[in-house]
N, C-alpha and C positions, 0 to 999 in steps of 0.2 A: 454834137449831140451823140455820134455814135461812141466815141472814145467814153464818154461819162457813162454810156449804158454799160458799153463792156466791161468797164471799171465795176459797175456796180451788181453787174453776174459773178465777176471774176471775186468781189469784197467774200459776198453771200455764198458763193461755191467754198472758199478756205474759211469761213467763220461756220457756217456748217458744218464742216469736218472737223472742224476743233472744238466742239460744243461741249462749254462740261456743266453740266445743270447747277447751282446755287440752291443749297436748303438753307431754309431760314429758321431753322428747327428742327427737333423732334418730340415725337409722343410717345407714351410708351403703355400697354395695358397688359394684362395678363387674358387668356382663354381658358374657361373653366372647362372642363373636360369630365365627363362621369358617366357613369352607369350604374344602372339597376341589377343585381345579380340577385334572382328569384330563384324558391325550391323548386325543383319538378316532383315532389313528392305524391306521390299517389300510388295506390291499390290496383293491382294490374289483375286479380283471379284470386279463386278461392276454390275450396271444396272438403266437405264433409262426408267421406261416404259411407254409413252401417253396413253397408253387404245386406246380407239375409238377415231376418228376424223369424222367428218361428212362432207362431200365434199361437199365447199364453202361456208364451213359454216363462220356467219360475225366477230366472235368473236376468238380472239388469244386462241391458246387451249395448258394449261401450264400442268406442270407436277413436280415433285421432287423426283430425284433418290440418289443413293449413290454409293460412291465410297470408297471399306475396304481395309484396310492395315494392316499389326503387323508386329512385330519385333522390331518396332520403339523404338530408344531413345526421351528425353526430350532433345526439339529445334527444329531448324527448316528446313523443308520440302517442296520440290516444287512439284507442280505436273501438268503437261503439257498434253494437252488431243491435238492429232494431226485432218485433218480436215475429218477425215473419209473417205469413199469411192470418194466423190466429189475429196478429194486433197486439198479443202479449206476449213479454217475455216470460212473467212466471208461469202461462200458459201455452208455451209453445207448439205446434198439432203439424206434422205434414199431413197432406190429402192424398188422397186416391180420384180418382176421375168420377169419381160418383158423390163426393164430398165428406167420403166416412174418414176419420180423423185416428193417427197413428200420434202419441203423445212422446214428446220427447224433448232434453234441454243440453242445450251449450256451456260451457263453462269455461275459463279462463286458468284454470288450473289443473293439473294431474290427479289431484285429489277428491275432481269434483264435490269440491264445496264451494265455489266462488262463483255463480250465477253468472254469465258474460251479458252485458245491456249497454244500457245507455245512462250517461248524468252520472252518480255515483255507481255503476252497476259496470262502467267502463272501465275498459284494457288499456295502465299507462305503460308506457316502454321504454327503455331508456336505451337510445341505437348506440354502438361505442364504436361500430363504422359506416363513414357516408357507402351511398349503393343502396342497393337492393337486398332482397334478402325476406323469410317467410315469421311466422309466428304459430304456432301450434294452437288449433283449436280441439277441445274435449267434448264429445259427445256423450249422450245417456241415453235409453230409451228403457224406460223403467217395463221390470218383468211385470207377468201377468195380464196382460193388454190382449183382450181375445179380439181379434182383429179382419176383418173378411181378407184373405188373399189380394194381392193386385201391387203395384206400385205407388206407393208416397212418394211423395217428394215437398219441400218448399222452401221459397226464395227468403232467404234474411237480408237487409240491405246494411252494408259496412261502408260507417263513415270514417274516415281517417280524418283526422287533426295536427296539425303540427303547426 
């Protein structure tokens, strides 16, 4: 009995060491692999600043501000400036602290004649490099505006699109 046992350690010890596995097959699939690569476009700051205005005074008193964005790809971009605190764009007002109203509008062009808004009233652009990079806004504050002294100001909300 002990001779069969140890035969049968000593079998199990060398057929262990020699073990080569048997496939009885294969399969084979492929792994789809992918991602989403999204813009980070967005509107990072802006600003319009007139300086001084001199009340009533006879001459239109302009200004040239900008509006920055990154993230951008190359194409094209809308960008929609709503009518600020008035609620209108063809009436646009900054205020003073007291709520007396200083009149004045945005444009999209150097020329000011192109109203800057929203829907048909909107800024298309066409970027020719991805990045960042600004957009030039035109102001107006038409003369003659007898006006109390003090500080205007008001917030236009800009929506970018792409």
């Amino acid at each position: 009995m002990k001779k069969r046992l140890l035969w049968l350690v000593a079998t199990a010890g060398v057929v262990g060491l020699s073990f080569t596995p048997v496939h009885a097959g294969t399969s084979q699939t492929t792994l789809v692999v992918g991602a989403e690569v999204i813009a980070d476009c967005k509107v990072v700051g802006g600003a319009l600043d007139f300086g001084s205005y001199v009340t009533g005074q006879s001459k239109d008193h302009e200004a040239v501000g900008s509006i920055d964005y990154e993230g951008c790809l190359i194409g094209s971009v809308v960008l929609e400036l709503s009518g600020g605190q008035s609620g209108s764009i063809a009436d646009r007002a900054m205020l003073d602290g007291n709520g007396k109203k200083l009149k004045y509008q945005i444009y999209r062009d150097a020329g000011y004649s192109q109203v800057w808004g929203q829907g048909s009233g909107a800024h298309s652009i066409n970027l020719t490099k991805a990045g960042g990079g600004s957009v030039e806004v035109y102001g107006r504050i038409p003369g003659r505006q007898s006006v109390a002294r003090g500080n205007y100001s008001d917030t236009v909300s800009v929506t970018l699109m792409f």
